[in-house]
Backbone as CSV, one residue per row, in Angstrom:
resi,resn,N_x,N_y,N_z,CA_x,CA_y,CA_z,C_x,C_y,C_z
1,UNK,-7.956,0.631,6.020,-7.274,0.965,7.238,-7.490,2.450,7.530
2,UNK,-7.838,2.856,8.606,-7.755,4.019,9.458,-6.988,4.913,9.738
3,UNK,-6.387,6.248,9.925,-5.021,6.761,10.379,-5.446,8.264,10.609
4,UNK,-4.780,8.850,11.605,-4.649,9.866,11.643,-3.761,10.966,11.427
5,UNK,-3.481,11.992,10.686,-2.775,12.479,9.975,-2.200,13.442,11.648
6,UNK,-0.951,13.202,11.716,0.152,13.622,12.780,0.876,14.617,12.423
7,UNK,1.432,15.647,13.269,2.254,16.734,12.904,3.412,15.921,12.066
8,UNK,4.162,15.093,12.612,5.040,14.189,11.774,5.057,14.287,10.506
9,UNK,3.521,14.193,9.656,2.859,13.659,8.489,3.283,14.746,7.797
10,UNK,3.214,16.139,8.797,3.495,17.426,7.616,4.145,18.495,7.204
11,UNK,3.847,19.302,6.285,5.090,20.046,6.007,5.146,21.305,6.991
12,UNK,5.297,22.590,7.612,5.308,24.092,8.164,3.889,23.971,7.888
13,UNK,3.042,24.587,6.953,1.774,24.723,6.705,0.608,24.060,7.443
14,UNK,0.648,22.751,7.963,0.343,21.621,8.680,-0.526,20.956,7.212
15,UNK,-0.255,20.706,6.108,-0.691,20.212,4.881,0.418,18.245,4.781
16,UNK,-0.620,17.177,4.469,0.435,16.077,4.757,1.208,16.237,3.427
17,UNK,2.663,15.769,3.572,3.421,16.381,2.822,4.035,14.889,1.423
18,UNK,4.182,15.227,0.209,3.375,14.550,-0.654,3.736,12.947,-0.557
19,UNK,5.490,12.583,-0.055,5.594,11.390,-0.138,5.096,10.474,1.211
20,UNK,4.123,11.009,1.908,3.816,10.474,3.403,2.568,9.391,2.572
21,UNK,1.929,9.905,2.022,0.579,9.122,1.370,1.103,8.084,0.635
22,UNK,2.575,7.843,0.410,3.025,6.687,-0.017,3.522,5.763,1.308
23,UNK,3.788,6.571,2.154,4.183,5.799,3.569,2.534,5.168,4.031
24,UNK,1.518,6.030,3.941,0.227,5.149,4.642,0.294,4.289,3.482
25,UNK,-0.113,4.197,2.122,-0.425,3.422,1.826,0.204,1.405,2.126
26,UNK,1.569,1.838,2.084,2.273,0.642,2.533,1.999,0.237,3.928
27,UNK,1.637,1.616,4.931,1.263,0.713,6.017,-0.217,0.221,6.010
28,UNK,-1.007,0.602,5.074,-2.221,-0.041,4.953,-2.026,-1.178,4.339
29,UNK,-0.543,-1.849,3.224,-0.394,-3.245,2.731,0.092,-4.151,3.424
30,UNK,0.607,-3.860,4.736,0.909,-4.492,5.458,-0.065,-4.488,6.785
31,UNK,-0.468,-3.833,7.004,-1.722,-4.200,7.796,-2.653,-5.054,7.626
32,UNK,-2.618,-5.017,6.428,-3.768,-6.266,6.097,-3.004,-7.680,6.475
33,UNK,-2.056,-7.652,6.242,-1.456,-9.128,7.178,-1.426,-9.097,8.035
34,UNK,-0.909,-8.128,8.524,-0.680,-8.181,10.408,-2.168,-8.470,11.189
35,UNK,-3.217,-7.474,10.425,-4.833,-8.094,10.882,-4.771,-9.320,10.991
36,UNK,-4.522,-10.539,10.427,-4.918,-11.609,10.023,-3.727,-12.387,10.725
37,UNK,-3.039,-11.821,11.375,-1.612,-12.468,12.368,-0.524,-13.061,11.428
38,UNK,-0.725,-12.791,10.342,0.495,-12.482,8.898,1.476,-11.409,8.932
39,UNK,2.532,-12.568,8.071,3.550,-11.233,7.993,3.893,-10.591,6.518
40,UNK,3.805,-9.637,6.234,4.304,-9.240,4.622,5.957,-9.870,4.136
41,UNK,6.137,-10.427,5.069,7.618,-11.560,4.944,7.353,-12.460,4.341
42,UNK,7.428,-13.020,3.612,7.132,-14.769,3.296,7.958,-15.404,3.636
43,UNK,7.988,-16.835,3.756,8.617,-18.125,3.950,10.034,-17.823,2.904
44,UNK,9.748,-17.986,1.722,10.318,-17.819,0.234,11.011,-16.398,0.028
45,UNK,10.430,-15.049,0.427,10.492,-14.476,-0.318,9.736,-12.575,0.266
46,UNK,9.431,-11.883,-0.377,8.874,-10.966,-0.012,8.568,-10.158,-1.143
47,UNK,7.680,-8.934,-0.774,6.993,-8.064,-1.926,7.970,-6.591,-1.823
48,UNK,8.363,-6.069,-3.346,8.765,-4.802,-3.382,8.598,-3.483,-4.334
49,UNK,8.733,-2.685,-4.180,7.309,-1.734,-5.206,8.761,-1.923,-6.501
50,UNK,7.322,-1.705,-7.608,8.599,-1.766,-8.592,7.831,-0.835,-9.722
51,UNK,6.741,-0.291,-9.589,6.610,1.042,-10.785,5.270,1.559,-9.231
52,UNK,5.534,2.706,-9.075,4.411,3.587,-8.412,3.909,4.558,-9.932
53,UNK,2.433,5.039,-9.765,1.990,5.961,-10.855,0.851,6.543,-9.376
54,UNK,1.176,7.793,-8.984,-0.275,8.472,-8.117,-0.585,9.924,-8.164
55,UNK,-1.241,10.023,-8.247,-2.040,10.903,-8.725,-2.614,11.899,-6.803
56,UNK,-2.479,13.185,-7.186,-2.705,13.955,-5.806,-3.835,14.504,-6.387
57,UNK,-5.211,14.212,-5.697,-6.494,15.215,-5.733,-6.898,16.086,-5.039
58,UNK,-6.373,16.371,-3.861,-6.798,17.279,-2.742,-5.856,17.063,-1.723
59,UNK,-5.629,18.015,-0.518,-4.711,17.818,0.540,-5.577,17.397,1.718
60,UNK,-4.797,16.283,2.428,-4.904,16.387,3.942,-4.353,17.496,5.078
61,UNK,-4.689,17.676,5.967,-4.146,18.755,6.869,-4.131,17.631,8.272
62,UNK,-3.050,17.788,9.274,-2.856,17.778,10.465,-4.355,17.761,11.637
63,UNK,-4.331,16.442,11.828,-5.651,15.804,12.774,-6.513,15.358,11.806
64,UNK,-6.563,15.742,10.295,-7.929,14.577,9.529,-7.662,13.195,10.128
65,UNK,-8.485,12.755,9.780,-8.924,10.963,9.834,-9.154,10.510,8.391
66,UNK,-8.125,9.419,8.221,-8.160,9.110,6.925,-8.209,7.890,6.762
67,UNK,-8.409,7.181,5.560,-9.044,5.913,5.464,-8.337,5.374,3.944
68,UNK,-7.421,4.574,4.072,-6.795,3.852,2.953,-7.631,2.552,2.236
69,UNK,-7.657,2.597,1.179,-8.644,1.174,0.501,-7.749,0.765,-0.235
70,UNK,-7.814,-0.611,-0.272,-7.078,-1.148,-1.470,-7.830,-2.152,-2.234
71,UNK,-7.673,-2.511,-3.121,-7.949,-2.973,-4.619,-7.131,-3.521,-5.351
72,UNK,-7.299,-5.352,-5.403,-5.993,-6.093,-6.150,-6.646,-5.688,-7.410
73,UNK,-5.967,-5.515,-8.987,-6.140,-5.041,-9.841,-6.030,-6.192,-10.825
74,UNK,-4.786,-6.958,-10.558,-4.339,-8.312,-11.481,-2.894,-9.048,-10.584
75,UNK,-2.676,-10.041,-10.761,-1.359,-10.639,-10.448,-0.970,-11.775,-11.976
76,UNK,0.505,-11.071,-12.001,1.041,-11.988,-12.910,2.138,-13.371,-12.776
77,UNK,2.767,-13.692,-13.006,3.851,-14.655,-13.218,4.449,-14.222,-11.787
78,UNK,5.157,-12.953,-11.724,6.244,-12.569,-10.513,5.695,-11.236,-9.477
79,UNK,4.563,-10.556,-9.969,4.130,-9.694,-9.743,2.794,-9.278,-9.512
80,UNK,2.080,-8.488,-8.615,1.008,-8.242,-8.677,0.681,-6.651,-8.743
81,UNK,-0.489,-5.969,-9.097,-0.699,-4.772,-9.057,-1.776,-4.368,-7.955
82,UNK,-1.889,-3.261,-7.665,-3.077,-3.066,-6.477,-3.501,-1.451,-7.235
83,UNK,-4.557,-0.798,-6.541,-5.149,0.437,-6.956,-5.505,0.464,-5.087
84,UNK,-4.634,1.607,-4.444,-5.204,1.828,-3.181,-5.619,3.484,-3.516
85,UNK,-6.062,3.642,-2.436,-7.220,4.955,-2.639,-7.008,5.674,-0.819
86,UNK,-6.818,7.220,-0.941,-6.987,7.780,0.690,-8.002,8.207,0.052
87,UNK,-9.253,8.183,1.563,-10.331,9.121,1.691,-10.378,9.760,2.636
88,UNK,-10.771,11.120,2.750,-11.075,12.240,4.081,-12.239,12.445,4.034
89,UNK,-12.879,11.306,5.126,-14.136,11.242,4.831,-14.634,10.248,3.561
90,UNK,-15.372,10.952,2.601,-15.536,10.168,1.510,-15.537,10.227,0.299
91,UNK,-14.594,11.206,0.417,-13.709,12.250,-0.868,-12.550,11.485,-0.921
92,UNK,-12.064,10.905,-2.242,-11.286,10.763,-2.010,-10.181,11.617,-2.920
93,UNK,-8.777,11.725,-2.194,-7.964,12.452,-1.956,-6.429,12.153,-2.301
94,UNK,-6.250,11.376,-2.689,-5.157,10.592,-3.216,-5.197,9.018,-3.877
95,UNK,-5.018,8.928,-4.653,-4.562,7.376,-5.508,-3.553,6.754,-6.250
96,UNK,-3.158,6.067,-5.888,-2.140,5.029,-6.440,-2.372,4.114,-7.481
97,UNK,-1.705,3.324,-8.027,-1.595,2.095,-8.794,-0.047,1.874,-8.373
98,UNK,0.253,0.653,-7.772,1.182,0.312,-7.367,1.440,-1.473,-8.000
99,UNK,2.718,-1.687,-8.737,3.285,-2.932,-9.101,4.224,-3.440,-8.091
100,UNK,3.560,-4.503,-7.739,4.698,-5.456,-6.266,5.461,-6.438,-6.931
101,UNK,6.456,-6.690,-6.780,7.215,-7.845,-7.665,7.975,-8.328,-6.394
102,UNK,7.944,-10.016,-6.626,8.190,-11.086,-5.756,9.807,-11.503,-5.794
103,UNK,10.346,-11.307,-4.851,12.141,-11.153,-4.741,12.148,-12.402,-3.845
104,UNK,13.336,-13.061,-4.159,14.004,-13.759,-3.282,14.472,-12.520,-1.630
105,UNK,15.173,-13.023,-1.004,15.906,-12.722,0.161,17.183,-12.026,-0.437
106,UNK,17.687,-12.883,-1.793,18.806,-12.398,-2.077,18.785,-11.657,-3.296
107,UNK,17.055,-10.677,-3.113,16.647,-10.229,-4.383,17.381,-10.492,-5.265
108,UNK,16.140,-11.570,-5.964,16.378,-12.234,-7.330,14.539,-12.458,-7.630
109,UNK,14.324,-11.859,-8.651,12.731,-11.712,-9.072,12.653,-13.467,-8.980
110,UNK,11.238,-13.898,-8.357,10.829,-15.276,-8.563,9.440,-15.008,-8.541
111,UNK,8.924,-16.221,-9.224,7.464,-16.423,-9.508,6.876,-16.705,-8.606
112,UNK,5.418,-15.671,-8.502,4.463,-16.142,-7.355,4.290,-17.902,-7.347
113,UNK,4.162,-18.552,-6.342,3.657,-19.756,-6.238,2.277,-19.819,-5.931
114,UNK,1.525,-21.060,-6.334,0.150,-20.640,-6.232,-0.194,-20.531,-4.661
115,UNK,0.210,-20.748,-3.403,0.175,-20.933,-2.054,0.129,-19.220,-2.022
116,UNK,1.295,-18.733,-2.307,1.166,-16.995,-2.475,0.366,-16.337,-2.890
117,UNK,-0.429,-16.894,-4.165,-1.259,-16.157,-5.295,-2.759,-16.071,-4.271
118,UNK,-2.959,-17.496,-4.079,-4.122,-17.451,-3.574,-3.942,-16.713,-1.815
119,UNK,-3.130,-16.274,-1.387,-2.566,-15.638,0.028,-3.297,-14.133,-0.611
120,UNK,-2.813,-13.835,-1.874,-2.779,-11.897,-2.114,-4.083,-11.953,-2.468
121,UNK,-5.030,-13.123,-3.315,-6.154,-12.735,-3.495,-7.238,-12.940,-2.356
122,UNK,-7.034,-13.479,-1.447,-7.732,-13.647,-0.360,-7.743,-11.985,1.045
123,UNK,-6.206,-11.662,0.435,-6.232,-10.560,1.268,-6.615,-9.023,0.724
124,UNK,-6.960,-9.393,-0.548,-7.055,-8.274,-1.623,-8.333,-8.326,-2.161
């Protein structure tokens, strides 16, 4: 996914400010459904971060063009992992490893079903 880094995005300095690259990345996990006329809602259930680990390599500044990738890594029993990536240009500039774990409505952890499993690997 695509984005352009907005005064919004940053701190006085015009540098994007560090927890925003966690805001694109989620809107790059949900974009990938919405592309596809999906919703990151399920029928059952829905996805919610449950360990972030990211790592800052370089800064964005105010007007870059940036480019989010993602990368399913593994899915388990209730959970799946991803590795998304910002690039400026083709440097890249920030990375994640992010764990999604599968909640009821009335968050309560439940097991991917295979209808789901094969949903995240098709979009991943």
């Amino acid at each position: 996914m695509k984005l352009r880094v907005y005064y919004e995005d940053t701190d006085t300095g015009g540098v994007v400010y560090h927890s925003n690259y966690l805001n694109f990345c989620e809107r790059a996990r949900s974009e990938v459904f919405f592309t596809r006329g999906l919703s990151p809602v399920l029928q059952n259930g829905h996805f919610v971060a449950k360990r972030v680990e990211a790592d800052y390599i370089a800064s964005a500044k105010l007007g870059d063009e940036l480019e989010v990738r993602s990368e399913l890594l593994e899915i388990k029993g209730a959970s799946f992992k991803l590795r998304q990536s910002v690039f400026k240009e083709e440097r890249k500039i920030f990375e994640l490893e992010i764990t999604l774990a599968y909640i009821t409505f009335d968050a309560k952890p439940q097991k991917i079903t295979q209808e789901v499993r094969s949903l995240i690997e098709s979009l991943f």
